[in-house]
One Martini backbone bead per residue (centre of mass of N, CA, C, O) as a GRO file, in nm:
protein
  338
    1UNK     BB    1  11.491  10.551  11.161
    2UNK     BB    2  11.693  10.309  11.219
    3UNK     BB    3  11.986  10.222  11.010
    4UNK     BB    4  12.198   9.890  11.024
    5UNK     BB    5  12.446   9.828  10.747
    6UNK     BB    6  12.668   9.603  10.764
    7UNK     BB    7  12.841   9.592  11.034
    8UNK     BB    8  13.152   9.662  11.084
    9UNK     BB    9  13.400   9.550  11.399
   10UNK     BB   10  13.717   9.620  11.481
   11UNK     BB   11  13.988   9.507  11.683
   12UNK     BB   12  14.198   9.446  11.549
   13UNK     BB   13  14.168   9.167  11.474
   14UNK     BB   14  13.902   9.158  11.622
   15UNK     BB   15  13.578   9.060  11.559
   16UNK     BB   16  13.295   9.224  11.719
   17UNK     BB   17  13.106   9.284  11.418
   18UNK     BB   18  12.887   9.116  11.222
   19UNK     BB   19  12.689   9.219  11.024
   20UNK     BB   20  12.468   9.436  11.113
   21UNK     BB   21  12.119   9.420  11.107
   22UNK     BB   22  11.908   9.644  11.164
   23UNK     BB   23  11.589   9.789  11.256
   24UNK     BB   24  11.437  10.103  11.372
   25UNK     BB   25  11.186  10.253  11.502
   26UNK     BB   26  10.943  10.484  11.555
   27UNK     BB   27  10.895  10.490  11.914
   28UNK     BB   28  11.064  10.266  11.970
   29UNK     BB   29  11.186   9.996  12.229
   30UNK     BB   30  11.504   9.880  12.163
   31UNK     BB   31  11.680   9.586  12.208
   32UNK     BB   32  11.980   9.468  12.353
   33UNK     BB   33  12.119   9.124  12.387
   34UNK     BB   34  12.322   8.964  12.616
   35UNK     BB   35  12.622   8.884  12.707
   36UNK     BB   36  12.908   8.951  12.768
   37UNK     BB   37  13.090   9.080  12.489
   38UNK     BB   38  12.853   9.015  12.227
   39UNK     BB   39  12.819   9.371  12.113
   40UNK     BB   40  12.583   9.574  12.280
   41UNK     BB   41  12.775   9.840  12.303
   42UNK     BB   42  12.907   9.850  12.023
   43UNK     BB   43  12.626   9.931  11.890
   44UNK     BB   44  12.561  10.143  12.050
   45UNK     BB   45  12.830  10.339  11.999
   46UNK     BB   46  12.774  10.313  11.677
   47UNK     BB   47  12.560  10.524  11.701
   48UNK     BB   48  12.655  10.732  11.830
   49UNK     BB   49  13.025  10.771  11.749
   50UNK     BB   50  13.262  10.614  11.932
   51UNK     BB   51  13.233  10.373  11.703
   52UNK     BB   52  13.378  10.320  11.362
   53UNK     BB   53  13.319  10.153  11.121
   54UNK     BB   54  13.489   9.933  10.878
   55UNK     BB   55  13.170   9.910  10.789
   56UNK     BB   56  12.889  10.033  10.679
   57UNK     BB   57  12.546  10.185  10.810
   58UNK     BB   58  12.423  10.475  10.983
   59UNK     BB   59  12.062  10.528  11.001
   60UNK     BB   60  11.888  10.834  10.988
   61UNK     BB   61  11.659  10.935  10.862
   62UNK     BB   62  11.788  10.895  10.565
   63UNK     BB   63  12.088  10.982  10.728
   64UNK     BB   64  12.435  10.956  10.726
   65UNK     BB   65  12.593  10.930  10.994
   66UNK     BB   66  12.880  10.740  11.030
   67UNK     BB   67  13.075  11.049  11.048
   68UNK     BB   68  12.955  11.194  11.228
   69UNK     BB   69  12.965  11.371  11.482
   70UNK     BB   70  12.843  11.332  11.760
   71UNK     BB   71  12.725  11.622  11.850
   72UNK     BB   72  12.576  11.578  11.539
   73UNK     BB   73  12.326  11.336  11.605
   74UNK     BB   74  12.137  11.376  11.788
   75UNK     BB   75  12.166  11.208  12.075
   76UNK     BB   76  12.108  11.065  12.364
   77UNK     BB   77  12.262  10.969  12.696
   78UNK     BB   78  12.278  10.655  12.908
   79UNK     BB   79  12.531  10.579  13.135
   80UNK     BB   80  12.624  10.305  13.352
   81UNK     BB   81  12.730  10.548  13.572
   82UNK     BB   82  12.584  10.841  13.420
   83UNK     BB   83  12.839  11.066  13.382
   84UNK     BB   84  12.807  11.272  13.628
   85UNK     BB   85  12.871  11.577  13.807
   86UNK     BB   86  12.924  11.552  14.170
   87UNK     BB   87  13.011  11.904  14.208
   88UNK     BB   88  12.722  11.957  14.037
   89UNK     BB   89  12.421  12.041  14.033
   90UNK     BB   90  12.168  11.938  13.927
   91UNK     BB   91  12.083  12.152  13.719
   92UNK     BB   92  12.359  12.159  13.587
   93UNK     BB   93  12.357  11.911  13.462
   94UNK     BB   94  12.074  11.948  13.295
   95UNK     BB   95  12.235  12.248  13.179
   96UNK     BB   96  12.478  12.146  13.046
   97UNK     BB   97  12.328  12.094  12.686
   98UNK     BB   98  12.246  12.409  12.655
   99UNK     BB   99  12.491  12.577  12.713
  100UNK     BB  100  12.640  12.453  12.455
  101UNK     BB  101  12.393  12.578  12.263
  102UNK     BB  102  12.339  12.884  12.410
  103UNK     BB  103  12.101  12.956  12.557
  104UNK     BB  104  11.883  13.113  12.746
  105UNK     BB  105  11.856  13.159  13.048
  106UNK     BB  106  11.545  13.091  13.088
  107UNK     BB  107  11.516  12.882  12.871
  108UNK     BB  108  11.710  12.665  13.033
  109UNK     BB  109  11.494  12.688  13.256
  110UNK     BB  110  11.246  12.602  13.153
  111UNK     BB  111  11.381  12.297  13.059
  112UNK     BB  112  11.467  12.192  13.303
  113UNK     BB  113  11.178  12.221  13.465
  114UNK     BB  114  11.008  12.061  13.278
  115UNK     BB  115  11.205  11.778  13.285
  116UNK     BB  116  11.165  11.716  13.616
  117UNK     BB  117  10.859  11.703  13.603
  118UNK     BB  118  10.881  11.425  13.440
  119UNK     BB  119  11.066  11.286  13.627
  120UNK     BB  120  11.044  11.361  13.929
  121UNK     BB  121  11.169  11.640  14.047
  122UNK     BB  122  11.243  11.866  14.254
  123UNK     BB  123  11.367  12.195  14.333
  124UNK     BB  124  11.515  12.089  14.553
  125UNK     BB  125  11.678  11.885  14.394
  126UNK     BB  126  11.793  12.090  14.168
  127UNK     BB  127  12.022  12.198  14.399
  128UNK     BB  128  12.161  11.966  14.460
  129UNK     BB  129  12.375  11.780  14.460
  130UNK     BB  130  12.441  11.474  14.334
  131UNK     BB  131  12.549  11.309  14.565
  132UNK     BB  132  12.317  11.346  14.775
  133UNK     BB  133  12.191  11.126  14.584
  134UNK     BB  134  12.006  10.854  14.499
  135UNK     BB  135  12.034  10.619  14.242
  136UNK     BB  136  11.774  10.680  14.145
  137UNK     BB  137  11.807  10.995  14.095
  138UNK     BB  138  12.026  10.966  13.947
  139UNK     BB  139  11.929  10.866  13.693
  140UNK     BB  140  11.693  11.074  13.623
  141UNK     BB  141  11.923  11.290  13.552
  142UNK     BB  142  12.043  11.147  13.312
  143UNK     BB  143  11.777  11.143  13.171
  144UNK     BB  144  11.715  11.463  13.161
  145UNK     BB  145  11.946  11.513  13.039
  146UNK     BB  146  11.899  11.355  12.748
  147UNK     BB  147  11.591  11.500  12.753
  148UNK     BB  148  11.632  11.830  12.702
  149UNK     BB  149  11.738  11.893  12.410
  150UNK     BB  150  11.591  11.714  12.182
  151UNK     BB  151  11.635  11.418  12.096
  152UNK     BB  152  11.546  11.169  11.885
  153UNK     BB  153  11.723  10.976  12.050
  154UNK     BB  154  11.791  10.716  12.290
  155UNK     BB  155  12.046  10.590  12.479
  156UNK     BB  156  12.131  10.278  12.659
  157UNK     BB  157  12.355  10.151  12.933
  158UNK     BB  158  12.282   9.987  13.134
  159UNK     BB  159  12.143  10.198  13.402
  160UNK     BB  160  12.046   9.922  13.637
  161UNK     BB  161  12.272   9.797  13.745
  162UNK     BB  162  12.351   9.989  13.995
  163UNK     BB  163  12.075   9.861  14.170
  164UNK     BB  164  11.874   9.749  14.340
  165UNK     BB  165  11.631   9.525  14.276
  166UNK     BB  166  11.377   9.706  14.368
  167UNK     BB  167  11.488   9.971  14.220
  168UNK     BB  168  11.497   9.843  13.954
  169UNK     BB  169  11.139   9.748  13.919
  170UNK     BB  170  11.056  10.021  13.946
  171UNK     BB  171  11.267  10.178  13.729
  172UNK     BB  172  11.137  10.089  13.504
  173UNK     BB  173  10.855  10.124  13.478
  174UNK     BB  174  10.911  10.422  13.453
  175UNK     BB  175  11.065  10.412  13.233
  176UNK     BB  176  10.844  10.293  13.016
  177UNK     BB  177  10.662  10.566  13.042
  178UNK     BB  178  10.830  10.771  12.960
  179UNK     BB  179  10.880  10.702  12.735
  180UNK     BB  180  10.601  10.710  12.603
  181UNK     BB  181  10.523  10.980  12.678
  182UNK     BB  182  10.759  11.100  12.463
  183UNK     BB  183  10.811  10.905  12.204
  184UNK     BB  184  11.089  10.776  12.210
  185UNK     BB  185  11.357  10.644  12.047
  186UNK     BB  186  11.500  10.323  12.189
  187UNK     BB  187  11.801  10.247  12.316
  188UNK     BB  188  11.894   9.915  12.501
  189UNK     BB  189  12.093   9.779  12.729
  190UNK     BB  190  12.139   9.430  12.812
  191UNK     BB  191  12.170   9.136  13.067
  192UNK     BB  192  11.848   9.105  13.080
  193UNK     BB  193  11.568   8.955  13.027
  194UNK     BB  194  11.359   9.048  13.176
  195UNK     BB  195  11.394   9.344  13.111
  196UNK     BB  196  11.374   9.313  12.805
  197UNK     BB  197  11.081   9.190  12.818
  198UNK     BB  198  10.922   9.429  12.964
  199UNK     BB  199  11.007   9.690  12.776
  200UNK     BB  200  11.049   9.566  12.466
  201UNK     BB  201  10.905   9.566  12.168
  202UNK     BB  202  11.187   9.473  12.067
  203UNK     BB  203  11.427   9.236  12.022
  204UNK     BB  204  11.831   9.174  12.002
  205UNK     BB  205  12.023   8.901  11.972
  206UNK     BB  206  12.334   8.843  12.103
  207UNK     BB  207  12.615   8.670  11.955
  208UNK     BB  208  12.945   8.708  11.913
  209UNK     BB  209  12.845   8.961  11.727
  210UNK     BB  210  12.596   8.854  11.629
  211UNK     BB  211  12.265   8.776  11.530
  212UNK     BB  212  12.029   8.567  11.631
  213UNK     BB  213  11.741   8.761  11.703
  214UNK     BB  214  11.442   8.933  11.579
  215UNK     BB  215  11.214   9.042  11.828
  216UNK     BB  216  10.924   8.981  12.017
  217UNK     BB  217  10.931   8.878  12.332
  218UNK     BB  218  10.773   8.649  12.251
  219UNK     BB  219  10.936   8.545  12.011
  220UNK     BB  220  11.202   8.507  12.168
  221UNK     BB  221  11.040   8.291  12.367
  222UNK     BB  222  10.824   8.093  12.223
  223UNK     BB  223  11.007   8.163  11.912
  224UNK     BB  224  11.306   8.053  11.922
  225UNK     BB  225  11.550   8.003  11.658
  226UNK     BB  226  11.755   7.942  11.850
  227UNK     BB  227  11.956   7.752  12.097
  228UNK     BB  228  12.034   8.005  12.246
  229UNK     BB  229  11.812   8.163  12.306
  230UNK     BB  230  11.657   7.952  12.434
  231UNK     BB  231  11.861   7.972  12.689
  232UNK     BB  232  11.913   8.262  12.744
  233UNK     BB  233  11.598   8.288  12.747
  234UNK     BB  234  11.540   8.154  13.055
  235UNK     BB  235  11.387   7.863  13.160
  236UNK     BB  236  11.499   7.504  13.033
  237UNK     BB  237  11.415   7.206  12.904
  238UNK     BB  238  11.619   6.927  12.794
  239UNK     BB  239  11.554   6.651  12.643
  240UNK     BB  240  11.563   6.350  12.651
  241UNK     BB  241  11.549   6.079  12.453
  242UNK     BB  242  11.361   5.895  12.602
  243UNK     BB  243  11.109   6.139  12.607
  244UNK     BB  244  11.112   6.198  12.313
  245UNK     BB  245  11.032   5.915  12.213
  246UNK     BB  246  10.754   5.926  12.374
  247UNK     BB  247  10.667   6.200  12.200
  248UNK     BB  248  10.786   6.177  11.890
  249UNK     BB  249  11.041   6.283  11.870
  250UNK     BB  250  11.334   6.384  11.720
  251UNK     BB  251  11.646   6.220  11.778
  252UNK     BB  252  11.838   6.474  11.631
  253UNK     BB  253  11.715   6.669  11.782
  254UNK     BB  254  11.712   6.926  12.003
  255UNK     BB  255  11.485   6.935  12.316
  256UNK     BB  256  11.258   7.170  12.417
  257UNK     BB  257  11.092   7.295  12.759
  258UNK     BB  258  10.873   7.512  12.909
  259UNK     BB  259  10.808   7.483  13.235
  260UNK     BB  260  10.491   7.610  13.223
  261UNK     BB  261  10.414   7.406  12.959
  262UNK     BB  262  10.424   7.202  13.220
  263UNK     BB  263  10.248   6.944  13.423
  264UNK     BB  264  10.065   6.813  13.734
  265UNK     BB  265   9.791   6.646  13.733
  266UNK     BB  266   9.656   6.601  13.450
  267UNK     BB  267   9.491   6.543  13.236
  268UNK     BB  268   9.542   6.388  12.944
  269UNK     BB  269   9.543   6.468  12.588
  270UNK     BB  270   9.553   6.435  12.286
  271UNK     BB  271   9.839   6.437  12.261
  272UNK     BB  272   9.988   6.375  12.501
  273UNK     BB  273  10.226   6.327  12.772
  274UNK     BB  274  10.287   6.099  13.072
  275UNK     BB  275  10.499   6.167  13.312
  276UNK     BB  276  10.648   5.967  13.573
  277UNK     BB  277  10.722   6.079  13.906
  278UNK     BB  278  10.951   6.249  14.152
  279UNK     BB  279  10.966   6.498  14.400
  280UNK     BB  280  11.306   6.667  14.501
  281UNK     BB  281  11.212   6.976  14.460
  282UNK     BB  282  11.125   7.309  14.608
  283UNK     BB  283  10.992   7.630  14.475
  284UNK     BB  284  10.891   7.934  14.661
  285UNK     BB  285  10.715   8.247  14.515
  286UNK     BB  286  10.392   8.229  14.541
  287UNK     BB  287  10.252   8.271  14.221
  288UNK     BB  288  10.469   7.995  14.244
  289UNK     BB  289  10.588   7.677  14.132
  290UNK     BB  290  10.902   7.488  14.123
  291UNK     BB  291  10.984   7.180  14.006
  292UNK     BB  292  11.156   6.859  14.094
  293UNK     BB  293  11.118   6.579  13.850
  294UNK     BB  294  11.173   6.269  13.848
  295UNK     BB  295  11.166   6.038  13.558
  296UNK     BB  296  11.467   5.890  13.496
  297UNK     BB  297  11.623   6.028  13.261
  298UNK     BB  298  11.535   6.328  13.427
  299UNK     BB  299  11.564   6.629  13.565
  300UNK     BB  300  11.264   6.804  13.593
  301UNK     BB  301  11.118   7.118  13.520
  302UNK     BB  302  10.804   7.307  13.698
  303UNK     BB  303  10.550   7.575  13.640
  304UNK     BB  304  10.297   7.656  13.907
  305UNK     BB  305  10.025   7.771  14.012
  306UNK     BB  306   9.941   7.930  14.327
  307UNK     BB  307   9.612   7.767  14.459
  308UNK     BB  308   9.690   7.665  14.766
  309UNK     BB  309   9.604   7.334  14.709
  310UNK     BB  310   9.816   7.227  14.499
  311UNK     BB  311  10.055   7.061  14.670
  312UNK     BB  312  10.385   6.933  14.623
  313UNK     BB  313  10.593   6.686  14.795
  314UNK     BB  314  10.903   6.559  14.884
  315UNK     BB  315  10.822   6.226  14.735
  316UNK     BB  316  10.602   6.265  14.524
  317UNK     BB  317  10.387   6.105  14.305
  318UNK     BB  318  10.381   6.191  13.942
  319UNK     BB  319  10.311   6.391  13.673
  320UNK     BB  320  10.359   6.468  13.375
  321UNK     BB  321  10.232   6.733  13.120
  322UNK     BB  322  10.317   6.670  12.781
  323UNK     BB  323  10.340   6.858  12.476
  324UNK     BB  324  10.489   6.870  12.156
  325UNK     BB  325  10.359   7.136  12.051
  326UNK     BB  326  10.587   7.312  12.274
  327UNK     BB  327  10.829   7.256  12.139
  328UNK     BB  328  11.181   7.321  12.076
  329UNK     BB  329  11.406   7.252  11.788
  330UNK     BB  330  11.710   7.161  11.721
  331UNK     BB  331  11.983   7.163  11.521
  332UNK     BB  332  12.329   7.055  11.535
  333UNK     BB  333  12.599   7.149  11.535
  334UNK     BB  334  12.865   7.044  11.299
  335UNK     BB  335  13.044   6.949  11.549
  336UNK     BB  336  12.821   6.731  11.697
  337UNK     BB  337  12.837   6.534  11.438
  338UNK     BB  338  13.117   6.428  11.376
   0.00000   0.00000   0.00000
């Protein structure tokens, strides 16, 4: 469906994006994750033609569009401001791109309505301002404005950045179902890694430019490639020499281990290894606890599940049981050898 092929973007002396080859899929829901700076707002202005690469190209459907106008790219567009017009009704505003494409008033009509009631949008919210609704509801409408026109793509840029933690996880998933209900090919910029693995098909992880590693949600969280994935999707351990030594690991490379991968005073298997240590620190989250645990060389994280009754005091002693082939390793780079 989409492919960007060895993608260079430079801004003077500055390279943004070096080599990026990407293939999304028809109907995939397809994330750029990175932290600020990365390149994935960069990689997705020049999907949509906001910035053309100094090398490299940008294919839809077998058609290069790399030189193409932006307006004639077919691509709707949801920017993390949302973009709309404040003085404009709702009504107005998604019918903004009908009306520069010259559509019949009727016909105007029925997709506008049409794509309201698929947003949820009521016929009362279509006569107000813009300014009049709630950041929920103005998103909708910047979705509906970018889904009304039939583009093949809809690209959105961090959409749910500005709103509060509770309307952000609300609007996540009605998010995915209607992707899904449209069967439309997205691409999603976000610096959120929770919201990447939620919403997700593929994820590619960006970091400085490159692409550290394009798969599935499980893949970059539980086969992450690089040692920055594993640390920037989730929460991880680095084991010390001495854990490492005890688990029988390679004390060349670095090693980590995610939290929920590791239990606490339960019976270990063959091949599994217990470090004896004392709880320093807990925080409860209802469905989960963390704790922090004191083995002697490093204090390590755990996450148990909470069932009521196995709860850990801080100062009690405990066991830690590592598994090594749960165990994410990667070789130090270069300078780190020296």
């Amino acid at each position: 469906m989409i492919k960007l092929n060895d993608i260079v973007v430079k801004f003077g002396d500055f390279t943004a994006l070096h080599n990026i080859n990407v293939q999304v899929r028809e109907g995939e829901f397809f994330t750029f994750l990175g932290p600020s700076g990365c390149g994935k707002t960069t990689t997705l202005r020049t999907i949509t033609g906001f910035i053309e690469p100094v090398s490299g190209t940008v294919v839809v459907k077998d058609r290069d569009i790399t030189h193409v106008p932006i307006e004639k790219r077919n691509i709707g567009i949801v920017f993390q401001s949302y973009a709309l017009f404040p003085t404009m009704t709702v009504y107005d505003n998604i019918a903004f791109g009908l009306k520069i494409q010259k559509l019949k008033k009727d016909e105007i009509d029925r997709k506008v309505r049409e794509i309201a009631r698929k947003v949820d949008l009521s016929d009362e919210q279509l006569q107000k301002a813009v300014s009049q609704l709630s950041g929920g509801q103005q998103q909708r409408v910047a979705i509906a404005r970018a889904l009304v026109t039939g583009p093949a793509i809809i690209c959105m840029d961090e959409p749910l950045s500005n709103l509060d933690a509770k309307l952000r996880v609300q609007l996540r998933n009605e998010l995915k179902k209607m992707q899904k209900d449209f069967g439309i090919t997205t691409i999603y910029v976000t610096h959120d890694q929770e919201e990447a693995l939620t919403l997700s098909d593929r994820i590619a992880v960006f970091n400085k430019g490159y692409i550290e590693q394009i798969g599935t949600p499980n893949e970059v969280y539980n086969f992450s490639k690089t040692e920055f994935v594993c640390n920037f999707i989730g929460d991880i351990n680095r084991l010390s020499d001495e854990v490492a030594a005890k688990a029988g690991l390679d004390l060349k490379k670095h090693n980590y281990v995610r939290l929920e991968r590791l239990h606490v005073n339960v019976e270990p298997r063959p091949g599994q290894v217990a470090l004896p240590g004392t709880v320093t620190m807990r925080e409860y989250y209802g469905l989960y606890i963390k704790y922090y645990i004191d083995i002697g060389s490093q204090t390590i994280k755990v996450i148990e599940k909470n069932d009521g009754v196995r709860i850990y005091e801080e100062g009690q002693a405990v066991e830690v049981i590592l598994d090594p082939a749960d165990v994410m390793a990667y070789e130090p780079k270069a300078e780190e050898t020296a």
